[in-house]
N, C-alpha and C positions, 0 to 999 in steps of 0.2 A: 166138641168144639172148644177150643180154647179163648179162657174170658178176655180174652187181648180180641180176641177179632169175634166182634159180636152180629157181625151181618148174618143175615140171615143165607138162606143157601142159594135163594133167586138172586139176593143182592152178590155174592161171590161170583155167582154165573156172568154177571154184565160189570161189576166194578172191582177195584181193587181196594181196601180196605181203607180210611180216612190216614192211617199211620204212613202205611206203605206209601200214600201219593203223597203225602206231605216230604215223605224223605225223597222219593223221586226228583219231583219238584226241586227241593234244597240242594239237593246234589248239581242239578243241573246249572245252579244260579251261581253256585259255588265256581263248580268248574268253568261257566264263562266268565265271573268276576276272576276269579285267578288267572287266567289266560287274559282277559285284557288287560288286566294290571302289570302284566308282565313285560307285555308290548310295550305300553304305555313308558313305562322308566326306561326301556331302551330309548328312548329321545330325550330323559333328561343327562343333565353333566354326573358324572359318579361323584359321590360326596354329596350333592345336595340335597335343602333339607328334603324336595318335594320325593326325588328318587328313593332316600332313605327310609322316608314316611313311606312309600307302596311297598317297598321292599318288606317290610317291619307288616305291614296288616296285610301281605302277601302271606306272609310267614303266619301270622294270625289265623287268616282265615283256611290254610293250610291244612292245623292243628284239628280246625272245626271240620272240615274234609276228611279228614281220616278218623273225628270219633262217628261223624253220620256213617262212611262206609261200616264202619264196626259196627254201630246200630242197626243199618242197613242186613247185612248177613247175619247178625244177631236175630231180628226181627225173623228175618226170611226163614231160617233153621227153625226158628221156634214154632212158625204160626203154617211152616212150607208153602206151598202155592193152591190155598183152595181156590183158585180160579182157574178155570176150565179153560184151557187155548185157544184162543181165538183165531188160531187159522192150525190145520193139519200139513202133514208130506214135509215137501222141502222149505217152504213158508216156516214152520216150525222150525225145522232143524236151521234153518237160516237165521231165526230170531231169537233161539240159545244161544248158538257160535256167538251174533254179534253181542248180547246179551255177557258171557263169559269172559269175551276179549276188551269191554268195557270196563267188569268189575279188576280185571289182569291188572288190566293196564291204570288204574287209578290207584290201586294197593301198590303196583310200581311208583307211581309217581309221588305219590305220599309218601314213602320209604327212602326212593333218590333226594329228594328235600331235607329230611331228619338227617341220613347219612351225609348229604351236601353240607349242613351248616354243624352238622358236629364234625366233619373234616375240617373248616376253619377255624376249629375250637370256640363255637357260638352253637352255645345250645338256642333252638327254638322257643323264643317266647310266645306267652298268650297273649296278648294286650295288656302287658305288663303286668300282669296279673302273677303269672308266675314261669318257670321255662319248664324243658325235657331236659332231663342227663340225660348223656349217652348209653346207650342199652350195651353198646358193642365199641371197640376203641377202634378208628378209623384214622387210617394212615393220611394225614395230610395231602400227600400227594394225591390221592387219591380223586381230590377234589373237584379238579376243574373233570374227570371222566365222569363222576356224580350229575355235575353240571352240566354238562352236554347231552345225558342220560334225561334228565331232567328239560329238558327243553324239545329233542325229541319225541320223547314219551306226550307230552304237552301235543305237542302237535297232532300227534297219534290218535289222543283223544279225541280231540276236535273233530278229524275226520272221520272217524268211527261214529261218532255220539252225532254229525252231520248225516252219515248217512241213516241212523240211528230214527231221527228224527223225518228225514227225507220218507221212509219207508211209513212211518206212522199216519204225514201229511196223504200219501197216496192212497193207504189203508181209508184214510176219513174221506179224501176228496173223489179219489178214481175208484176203489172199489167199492165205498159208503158201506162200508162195513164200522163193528163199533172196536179196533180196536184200539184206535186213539181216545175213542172216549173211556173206556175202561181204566184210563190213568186222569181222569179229570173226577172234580168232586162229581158225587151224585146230587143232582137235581129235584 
C-alpha cells in the first residue's frame, strides 16, 4: 500500500480516499465557477472593467483547472483505484465511458484556452502572479476556431458532468446504493 493512501482496505471498499474526493469535489466547483462566469460576461459591454475582471479570473481559475486535472491523473496513476466498483456489467462499463469522456473533454478544454489566448498573443496569467509562454507557436488566425472549440467543449462538459451527477443522485436516491457516498468524506 502506498503511504499517500493510508485507508485501510475496509475503508477503500466503501470510500475513496480524503485526496481523491477533495480533488473530485475542486474540479467540480471549478468547472461550474468557469462555465458561470463565462455566461455571465456574455451580458456585460466588451471592454468593461466588470467583463475584463471575469474574463482575467476566468483565465485564473482555468490555470488552477488544469494543474488539479494534472494532480488528478497524477494521483490516480500513482495510488490506481484501490476501490472496489460499485456497481458491475453494463453500469460499469457505462461509468468508465462517462468517466473517460469527462477527463477527454476537460484536458480539451484546458488546452483550447492556453491555445485560445496564446493565438491573441496573451499569454495566460495566474492572478497576476505570473503567465504561461506559449509551448507551441499558434497561428493567430487560428483563434476565433480555438474559441468556438472552447465554448462547445464547455458545454459538452456540462452535460456529461449533468448526467454524471444525474446517475450518482439515482445511485443514492433510487437504487440506495452507496455509490454517491463513496465520493463524500467519511463519517
Amino acid at each position: 500500500m502506498s503511504n499517500f493512501n493510508r485507508a485501510t482496505a475496509d475503508e477503500r471498499a466503501t470510500h475513496y480516499d480524503a485526496f481523491t474526493i477533495a480533488l473530485h469535489w475542486l474540479t467540480a466547483l471549478l468547472v461550474l465557477t468557469l462555465f458561470v462566469m463565462a455566461q455571465v460576461w456574455d451580458f456585460a459591454d466588451r471592454g468593461t472593467p466588470l467583463r475584463l475582471g471575469l474574463i482575467s479570473l476566468h483565465v485564473s481559475l482555468g490555470i488552477l483547472l488544469a494543474v488539479v486535472l494534472v494532480l488528478r491523473i497524477v494521483w490516480r496513476l500513482m495510488t490506481y483505484r484501490r476501490t472496489a466498483p460499485a456497481v458491475s456489467g453494463l453500469q460499469h462499463v457505462a461509468s468508465t465511458l462517462v468517466h473517460l469522456v469527462l477527463y477527454a473533454l476537460m484536458i480539451s478544454q484546458v488546452s483550447y484556452g492556453f491555445l485560445m489566448r496564446w493565438a491573441s498573443a496573451s499569454d495566460p496569467e495566474f492572478f497576476g502572479l505570473f503567465s504561461i509562454p506559449p509551448f507551441v507557436i499558434v497561428d493567430p488566425a487560428m483563434r476565433r476556431l480555438f474559441s468556438e472549440l472552447h465554448s462547445a467543449t464547455a458545454w459538452a462538459i456540462i452535460a456529461i458532468a449533468g448526467i454524471h451527477a444525474a446517475a450518482a443522485l439515482v445511485h443514492h436516491y433510487v437504487l440506495r446504493d452507496r455509490v454517491l457516498a463513496r465520493m463524500m468524506p467519511a463519517r
